[in-house]
C-alpha positions as CSV (number, residue, x, y, z in Angstrom):
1,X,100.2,104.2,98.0
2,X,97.5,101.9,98.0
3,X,95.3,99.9,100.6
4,X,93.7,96.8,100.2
5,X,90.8,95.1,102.2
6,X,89.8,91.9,101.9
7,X,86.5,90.2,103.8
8,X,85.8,86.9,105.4
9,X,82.0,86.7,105.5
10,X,79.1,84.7,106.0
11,X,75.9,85.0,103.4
12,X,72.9,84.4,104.4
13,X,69.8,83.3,101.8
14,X,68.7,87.0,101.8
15,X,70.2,89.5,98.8
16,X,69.1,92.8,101.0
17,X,70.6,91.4,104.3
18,X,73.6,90.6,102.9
19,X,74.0,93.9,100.7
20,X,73.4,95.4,103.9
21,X,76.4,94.0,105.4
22,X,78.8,94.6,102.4
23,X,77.6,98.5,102.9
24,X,78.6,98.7,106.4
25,X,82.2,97.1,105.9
26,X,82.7,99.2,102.4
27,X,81.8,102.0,105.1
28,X,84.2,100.6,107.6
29,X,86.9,100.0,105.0
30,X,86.7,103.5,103.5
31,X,87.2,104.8,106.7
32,X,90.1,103.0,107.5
33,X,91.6,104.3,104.1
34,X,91.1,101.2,101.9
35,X,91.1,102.1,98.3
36,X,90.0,98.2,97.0
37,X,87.5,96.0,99.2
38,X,87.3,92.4,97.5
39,X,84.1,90.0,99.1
40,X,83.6,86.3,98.6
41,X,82.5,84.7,95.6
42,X,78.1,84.4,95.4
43,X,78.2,86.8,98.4
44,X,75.1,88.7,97.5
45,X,73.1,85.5,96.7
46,X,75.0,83.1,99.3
47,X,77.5,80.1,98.0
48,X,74.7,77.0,97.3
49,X,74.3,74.8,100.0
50,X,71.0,73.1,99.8
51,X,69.9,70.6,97.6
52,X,69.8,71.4,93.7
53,X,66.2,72.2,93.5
54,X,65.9,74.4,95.7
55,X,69.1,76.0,94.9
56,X,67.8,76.6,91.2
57,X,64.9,78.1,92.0
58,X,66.7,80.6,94.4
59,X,69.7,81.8,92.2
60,X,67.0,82.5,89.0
61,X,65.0,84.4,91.4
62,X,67.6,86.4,92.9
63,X,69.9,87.1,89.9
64,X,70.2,90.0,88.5
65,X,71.4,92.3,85.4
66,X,74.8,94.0,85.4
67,X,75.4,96.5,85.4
68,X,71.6,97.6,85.2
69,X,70.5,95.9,88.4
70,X,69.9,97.5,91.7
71,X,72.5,95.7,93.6
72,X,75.1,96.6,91.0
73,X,73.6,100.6,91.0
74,X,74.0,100.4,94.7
75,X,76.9,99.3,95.0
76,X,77.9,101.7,92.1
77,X,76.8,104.6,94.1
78,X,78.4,103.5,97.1
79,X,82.0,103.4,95.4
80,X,81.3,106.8,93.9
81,X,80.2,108.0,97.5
82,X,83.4,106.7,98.9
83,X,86.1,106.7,96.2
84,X,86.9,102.9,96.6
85,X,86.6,100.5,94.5
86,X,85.0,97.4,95.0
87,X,85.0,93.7,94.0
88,X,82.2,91.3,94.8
89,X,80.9,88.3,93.6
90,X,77.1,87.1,92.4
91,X,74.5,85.7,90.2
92,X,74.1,86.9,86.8
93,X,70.9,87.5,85.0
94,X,71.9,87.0,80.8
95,X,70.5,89.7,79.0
96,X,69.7,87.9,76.2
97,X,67.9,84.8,77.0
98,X,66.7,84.9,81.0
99,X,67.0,81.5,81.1
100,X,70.5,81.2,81.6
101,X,72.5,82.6,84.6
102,X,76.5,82.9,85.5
103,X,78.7,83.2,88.5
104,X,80.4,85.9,87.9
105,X,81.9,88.6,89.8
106,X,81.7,92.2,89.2
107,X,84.7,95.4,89.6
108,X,83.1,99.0,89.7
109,X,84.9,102.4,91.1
110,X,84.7,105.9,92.0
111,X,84.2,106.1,87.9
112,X,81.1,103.8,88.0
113,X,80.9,99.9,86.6
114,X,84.2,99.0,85.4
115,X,83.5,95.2,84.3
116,X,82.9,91.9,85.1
117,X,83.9,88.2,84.6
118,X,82.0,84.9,84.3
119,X,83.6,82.1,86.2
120,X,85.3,79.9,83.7
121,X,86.0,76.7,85.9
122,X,83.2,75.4,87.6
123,X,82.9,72.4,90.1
124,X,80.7,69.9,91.9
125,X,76.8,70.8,91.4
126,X,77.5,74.6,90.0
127,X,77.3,73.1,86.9
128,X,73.8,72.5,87.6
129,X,73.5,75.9,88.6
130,X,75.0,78.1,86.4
131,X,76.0,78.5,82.8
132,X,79.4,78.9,81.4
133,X,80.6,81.1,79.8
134,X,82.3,81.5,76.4
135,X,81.6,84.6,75.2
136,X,83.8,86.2,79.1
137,X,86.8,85.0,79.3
138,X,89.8,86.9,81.1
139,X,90.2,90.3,81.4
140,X,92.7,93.3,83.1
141,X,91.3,96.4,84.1
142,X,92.7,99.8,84.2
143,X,91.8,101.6,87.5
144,X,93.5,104.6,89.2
145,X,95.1,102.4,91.6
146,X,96.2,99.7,89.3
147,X,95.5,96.7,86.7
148,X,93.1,94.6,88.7
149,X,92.1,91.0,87.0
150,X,89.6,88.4,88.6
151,X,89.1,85.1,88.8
152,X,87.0,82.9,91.0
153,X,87.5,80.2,93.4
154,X,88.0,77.0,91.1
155,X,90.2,78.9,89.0
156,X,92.7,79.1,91.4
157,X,93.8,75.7,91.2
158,X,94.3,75.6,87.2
159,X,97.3,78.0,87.1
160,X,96.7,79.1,83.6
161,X,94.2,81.3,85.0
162,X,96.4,83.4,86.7
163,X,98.8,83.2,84.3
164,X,96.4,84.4,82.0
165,X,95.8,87.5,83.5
166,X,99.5,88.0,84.8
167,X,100.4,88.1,80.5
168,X,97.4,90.8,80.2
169,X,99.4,92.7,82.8
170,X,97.5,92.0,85.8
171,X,99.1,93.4,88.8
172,X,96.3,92.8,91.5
173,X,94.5,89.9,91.0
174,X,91.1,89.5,93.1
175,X,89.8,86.2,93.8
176,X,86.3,85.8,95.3
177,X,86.0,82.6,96.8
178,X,83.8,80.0,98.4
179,X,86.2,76.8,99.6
180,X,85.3,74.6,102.5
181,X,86.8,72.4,104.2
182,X,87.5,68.6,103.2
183,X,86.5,66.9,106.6
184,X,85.6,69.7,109.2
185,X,86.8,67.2,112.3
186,X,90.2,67.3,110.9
187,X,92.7,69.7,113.0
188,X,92.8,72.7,110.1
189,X,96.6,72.2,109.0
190,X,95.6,68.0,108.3
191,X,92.8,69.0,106.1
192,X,93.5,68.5,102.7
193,X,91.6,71.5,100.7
194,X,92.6,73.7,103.9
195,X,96.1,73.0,103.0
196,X,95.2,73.3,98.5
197,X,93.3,76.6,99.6
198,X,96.7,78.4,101.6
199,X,98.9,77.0,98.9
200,X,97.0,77.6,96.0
201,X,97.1,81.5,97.0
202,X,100.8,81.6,97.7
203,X,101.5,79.6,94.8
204,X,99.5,81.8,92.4
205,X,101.2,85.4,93.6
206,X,104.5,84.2,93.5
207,X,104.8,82.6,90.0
208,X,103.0,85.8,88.7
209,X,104.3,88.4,90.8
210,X,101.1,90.0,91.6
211,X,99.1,90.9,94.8
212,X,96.9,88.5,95.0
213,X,93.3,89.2,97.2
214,X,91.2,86.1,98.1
215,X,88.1,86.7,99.9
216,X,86.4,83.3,101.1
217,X,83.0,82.5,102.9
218,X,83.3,81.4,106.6
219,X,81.8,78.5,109.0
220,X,79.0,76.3,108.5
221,X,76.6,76.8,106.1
222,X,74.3,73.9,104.9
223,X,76.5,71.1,103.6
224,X,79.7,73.2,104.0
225,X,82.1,74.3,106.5
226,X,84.0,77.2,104.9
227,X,87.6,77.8,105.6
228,X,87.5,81.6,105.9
229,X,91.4,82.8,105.9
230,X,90.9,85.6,103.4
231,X,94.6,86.2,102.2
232,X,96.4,89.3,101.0
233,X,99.4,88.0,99.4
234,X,102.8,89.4,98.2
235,X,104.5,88.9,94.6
236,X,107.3,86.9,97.1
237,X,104.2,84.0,98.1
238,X,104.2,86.3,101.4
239,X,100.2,86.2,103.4
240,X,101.2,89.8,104.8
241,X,97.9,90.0,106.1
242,X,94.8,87.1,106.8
243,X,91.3,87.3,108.5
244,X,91.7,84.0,109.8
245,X,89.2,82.0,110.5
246,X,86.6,84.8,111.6
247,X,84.4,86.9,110.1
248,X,85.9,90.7,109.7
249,X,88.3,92.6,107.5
250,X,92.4,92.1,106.6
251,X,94.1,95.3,105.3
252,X,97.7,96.1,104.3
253,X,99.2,99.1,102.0
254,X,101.8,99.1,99.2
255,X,103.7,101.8,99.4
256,X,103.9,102.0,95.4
257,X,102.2,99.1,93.6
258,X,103.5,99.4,90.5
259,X,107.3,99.4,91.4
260,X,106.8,96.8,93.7
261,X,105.5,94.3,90.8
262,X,107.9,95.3,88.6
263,X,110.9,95.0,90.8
264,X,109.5,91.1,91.6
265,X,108.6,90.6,87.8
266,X,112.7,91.9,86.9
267,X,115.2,91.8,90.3
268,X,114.1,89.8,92.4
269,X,116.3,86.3,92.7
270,X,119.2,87.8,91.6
271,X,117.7,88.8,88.0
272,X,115.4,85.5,87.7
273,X,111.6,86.0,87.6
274,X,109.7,83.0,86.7
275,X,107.5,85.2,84.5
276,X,110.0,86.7,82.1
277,X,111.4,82.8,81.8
278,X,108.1,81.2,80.0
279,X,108.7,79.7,76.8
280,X,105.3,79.6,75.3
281,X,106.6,77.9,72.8
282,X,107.6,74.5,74.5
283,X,104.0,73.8,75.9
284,X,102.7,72.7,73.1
285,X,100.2,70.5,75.4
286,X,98.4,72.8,76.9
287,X,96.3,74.1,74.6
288,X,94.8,70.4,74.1
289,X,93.1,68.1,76.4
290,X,94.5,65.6,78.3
């Protein structure tokens, strides 16, 4: 059996207040018998939403080293101290040339750091902001609960992402996130990245078979007004369990992970799984620009 939490929260431009609120809800989670809390995407830094300048000059301060720096040990100690694991996303410090900093998000566990991956597609001013990244690209890990991938955001609307780490045998994939809305005067279900946000999730699980875990930012911040609705989602396309748009913590348990992928990936529409139906060799295309 396994439990997943996923959190809908609001950073602030303060890496020790906000590491203080992670603690508390991995606290919370652990206690309601999570064994995987996922957090938005820049949650320890805050999502950028000042001008560029400023912005800058707060991510290179604040970024860190990973796994050596002390958010990453704390957070390493915490999952050790309460046998969860735990996904979060932040800026990177590069070891080799302190110049250069990455979005990336970060997977340790009850067995310490586990790995980490630099957001490939970037958007809007973050590629002002960060680097990217050639040297990361996807990656499945092995964990007692499962094979957990990540990607962040951005990623979720180029589908070879997923698809990526669906062939590497990813059957959780965790997706920090930061997405706001279009137009924030819009009713919700007219907004148009409201509506690419809910679809993109459902969309993702269901042509992979996977659980898939977003975990967004919420309400205004700066220039953004943040969606929220941090989605657990099925291998069917199902949301079996949301935040909404609040700040808190969604759960729901699998009574056996690996059977339930694998009975999507093989049974499921009477024999038909749109994974084991790829012919790589018909999309010639996609490994070129266009």
């Amino acid at each position: 059996m396994v439990k997943i939490a996923t959190t809908c929260m609001r950073s602030e431009y303060d890496v020790a207040e906000n590491l203080a609120k992670m603690m508390k809800w991995i606290d919370e989670a652990a206690n309601n018998g999570a064994n995987l809390i996922v957090f938005p995407e820049i949650c320890l830094q805050c999502y950028p939403c000042r001008d560029l300048i400023t912005e800058q000059e707060y991510q290179w301060k604040t970024a860190e080293l990973i796994p050596e720096g002390e958010s990453t040990q704390t957070l390493i100690r915490k999952a050790k101290e309460k046998n969860i694991y735990i996904v979060w996303g932040m800026t990177e410090l590069d070891k080799e040339d302190s110049y250069k900093k990455y979005n990336t998000n970060v997977l340790v566990g009850p067995e310490g750091y586990i790995g980490k991956y630099r957001k490939v597609h970037r958007g809007l001013s973050e590629n002002f902001i960060w680097y990217k990244s050639d040297e990361f690209g996807f990656n499945v890990f092995d964990t007692s609960i499962g094979k957990i991938g990540m990607c962040t955001c951005l990623d979720k609307a180029h589908p070879e992402s997923a698809l990526e780490l669906a062939a590497l045998g990813a059957e959780i994939i965790a997706m920090p996130t930061g997405w706001p809305y279009a137009n924030s005067d819009l009713p919700t279900e007219e907004d148009t990245m409201y509506r690419f946000y809910q679809l993109y999730d459902r969309a993702r699980a269901a042509e992979n078979s996977v659980y898939w875990v977003s975990s967004n930012t919420v309400g205004l911040n700066g220039c953004y007004n943040f969606v929220g609705n941090s989605n657990i989602v099925d291998p069917s396309g199902k949301i079996v369990a949301t935040t909404g748009e609040a700040e808190g913590i969604a759960y729901y348990e699998i009574d056996d992970l690996q059977a339930d992928v694998y009975r999507h990936r093989t049974t499921d529409f009477l024999g038909f799984a749109v994974s084991q139906g790829r012919r790589p060799e018909m999309y010639k295309n996609l490994v070129s620009e266009f």
